[in-house]
C-alpha positions in Angstrom: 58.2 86.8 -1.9 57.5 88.2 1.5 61.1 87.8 2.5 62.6 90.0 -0.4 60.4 92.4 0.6 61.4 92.0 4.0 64.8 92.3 3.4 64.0 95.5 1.7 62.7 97.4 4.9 65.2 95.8 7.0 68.0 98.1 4.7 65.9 101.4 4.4 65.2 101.1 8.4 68.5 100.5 9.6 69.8 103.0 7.4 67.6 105.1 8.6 68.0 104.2 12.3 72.1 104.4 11.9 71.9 108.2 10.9 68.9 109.0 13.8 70.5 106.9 16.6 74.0 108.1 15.9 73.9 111.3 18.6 72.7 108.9 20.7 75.2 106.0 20.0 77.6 108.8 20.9 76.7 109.7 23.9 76.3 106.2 25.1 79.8 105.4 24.2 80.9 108.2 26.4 78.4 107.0 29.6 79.5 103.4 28.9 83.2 104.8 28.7 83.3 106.7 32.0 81.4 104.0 33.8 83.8 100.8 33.7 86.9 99.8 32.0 86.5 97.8 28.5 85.6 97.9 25.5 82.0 99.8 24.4 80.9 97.0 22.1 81.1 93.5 22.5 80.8 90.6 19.8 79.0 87.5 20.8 78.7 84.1 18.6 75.0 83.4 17.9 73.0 81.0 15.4 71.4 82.8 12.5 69.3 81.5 9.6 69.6 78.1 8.8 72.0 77.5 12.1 74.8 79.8 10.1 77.4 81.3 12.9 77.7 85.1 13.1 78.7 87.7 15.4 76.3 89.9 17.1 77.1 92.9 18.6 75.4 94.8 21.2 76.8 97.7 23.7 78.7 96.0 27.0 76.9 96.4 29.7 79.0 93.9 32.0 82.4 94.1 33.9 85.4 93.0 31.8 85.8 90.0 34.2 82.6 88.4 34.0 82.7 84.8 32.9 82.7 84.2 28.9 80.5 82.2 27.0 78.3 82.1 29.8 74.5 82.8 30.2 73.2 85.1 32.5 71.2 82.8 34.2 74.1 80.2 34.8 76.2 82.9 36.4 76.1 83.5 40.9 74.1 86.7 41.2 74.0 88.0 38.0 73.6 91.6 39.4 77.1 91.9 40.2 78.6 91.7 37.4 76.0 94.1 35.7 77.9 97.6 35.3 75.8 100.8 36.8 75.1 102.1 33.0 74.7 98.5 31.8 71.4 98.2 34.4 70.0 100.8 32.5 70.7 99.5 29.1 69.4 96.4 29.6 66.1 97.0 31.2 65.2 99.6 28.3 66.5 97.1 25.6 69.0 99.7 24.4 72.2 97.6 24.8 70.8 95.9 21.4 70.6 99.2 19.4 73.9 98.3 17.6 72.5 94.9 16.5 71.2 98.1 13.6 74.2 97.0 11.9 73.8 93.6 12.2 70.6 94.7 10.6 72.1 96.5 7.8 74.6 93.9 7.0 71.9 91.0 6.3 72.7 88.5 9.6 69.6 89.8 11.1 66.1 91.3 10.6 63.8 93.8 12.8 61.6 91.2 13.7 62.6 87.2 14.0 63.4 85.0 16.2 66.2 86.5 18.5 69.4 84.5 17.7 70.3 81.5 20.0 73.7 81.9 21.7 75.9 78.8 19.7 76.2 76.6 22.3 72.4 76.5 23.5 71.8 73.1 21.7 68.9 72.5 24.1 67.0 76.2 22.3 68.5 75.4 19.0 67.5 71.5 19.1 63.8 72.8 20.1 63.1 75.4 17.3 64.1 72.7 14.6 61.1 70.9 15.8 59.0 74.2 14.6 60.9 75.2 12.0 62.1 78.4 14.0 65.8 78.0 12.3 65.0 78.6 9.5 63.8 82.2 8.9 65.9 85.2 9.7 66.4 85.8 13.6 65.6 89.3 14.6 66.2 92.5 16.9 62.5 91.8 18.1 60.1 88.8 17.7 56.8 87.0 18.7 58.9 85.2 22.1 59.6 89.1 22.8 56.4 90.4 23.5 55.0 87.2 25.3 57.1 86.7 27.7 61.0 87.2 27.4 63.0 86.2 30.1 60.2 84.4 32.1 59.8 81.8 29.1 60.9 77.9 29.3 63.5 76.9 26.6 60.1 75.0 25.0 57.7 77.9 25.2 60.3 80.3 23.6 60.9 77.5 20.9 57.1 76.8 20.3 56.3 80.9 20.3 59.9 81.0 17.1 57.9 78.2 15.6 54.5 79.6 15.5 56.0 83.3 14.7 57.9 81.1 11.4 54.8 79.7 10.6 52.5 82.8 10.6 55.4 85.3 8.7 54.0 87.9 6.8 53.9 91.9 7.1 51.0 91.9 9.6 53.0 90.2 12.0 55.8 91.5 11.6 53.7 95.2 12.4 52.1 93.4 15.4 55.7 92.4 17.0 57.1 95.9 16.1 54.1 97.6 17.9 53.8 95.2 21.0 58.2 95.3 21.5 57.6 99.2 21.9 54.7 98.5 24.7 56.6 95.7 26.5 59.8 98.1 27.0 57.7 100.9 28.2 56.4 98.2 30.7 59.7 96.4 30.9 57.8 93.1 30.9 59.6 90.0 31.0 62.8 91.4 32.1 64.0 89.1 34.8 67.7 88.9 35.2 69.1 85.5 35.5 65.5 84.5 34.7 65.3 81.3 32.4 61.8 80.5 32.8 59.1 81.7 35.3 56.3 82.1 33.7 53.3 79.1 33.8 53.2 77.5 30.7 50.1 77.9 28.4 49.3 76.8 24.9 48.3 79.4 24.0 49.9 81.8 22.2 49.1 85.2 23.8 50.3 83.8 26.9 53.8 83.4 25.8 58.2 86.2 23.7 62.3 87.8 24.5 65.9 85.9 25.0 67.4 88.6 27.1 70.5 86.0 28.1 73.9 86.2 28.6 76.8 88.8 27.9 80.4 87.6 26.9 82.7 90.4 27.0 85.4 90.7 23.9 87.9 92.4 25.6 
């Protein structure tokens, strides 16, 4: 029942968040325009629910050379290939404001799991064990707000599991609430970073998959 009604706020707020964000969305094409050469948005293969394919999309904030279907973390100093505006967008998360439409088109929710990149078999292959796959990835989740990049493939996967266990409205509020604090803070966000962070079991020690750009040119 909870996911109906899930599904229902996802619609109103992206709807709402496509008419509010729009000035903005328009002057970040221009920024992201004037900065580097390319395309604004890029589209990116990821795993949704139940391991089905879609395309995300998020705004480019990479050169149009940079290696495709590669993670961040797997590419020689990352930093390079990171545009001046696209430094920006990243650390303050908004590169992933037009994952809204995603949103609005049913692929995603505001809060879930974030979505696996499709050939990350070792992250996919870990949430099955927690039953991560199989409730709607999001814009925002449990991993996000514990941790994000400085998370081991394991810890990210147990933090999915334990968010897909625990789904309900008041989590959902407490991930919403907590993402907003960790940007502010810019916690987790290490570039390149795959996994700093001593591992704990518990759960307020560990959330964010901040990985990896491939450029549709």
């Amino acid at each position: 029942m909870y996911l109906k009604i899930k599904r229902l706020i996802d619609i109103v707020l992206s709807f709402i968040g496509l008419i509010i964000f729009s000035p903005i969305f328009l002057i970040l094409v221009i920024a992201i325009k004037l900065d580097s050469k390319g395309s604004v948005l890029f589209k990116q293969k990821r795993v949704g629910l139940h391991k089905k394919h879609f395309f995300i999309l998020k705004f480019r904030t990479m050169r149009i050379d940079t290696p495709k279907n590669t993670p961040t973390h797997l590419l020689d100093n990352p930093d390079q290939w990171i545009t001046k505006v696209g430094k920006f967008l990243r650390k303050t998360s908004i590169d992933e404001l037009p994952q809204i439409i995603n949103i609005f088109k049913g692929e995603m929710s505001i809060i879930g799991p974030r979505p696996a990149l499709w050939n990350q078999y070792d992250l996919i292959e870990e949430r099955d064990k927690y039953g991560a796959n199989d409730v709607p990835v999001g814009l925002t989740g449990w991993a996000q707000i514990n941790g994000r990049d400085e998370l081991d493939i394991d810890v990210k996967a147990r933090l999915d599991g334990e968010y897909a266990e625990k789904i309900g409205f008041m989590m959902d509020i407490i991930c919403f609430f907590g993402t907003i604090s960790s940007i502010l803070r810019s916690d987790g966000i290490v570039e390149g970073g795959t996994g700093t962070k001593i591992r704990t079991t518990h759960s307020s020690d560990i959330v964010n998959n901040k990985t990896e750009e491939t450029v549709t040119k």
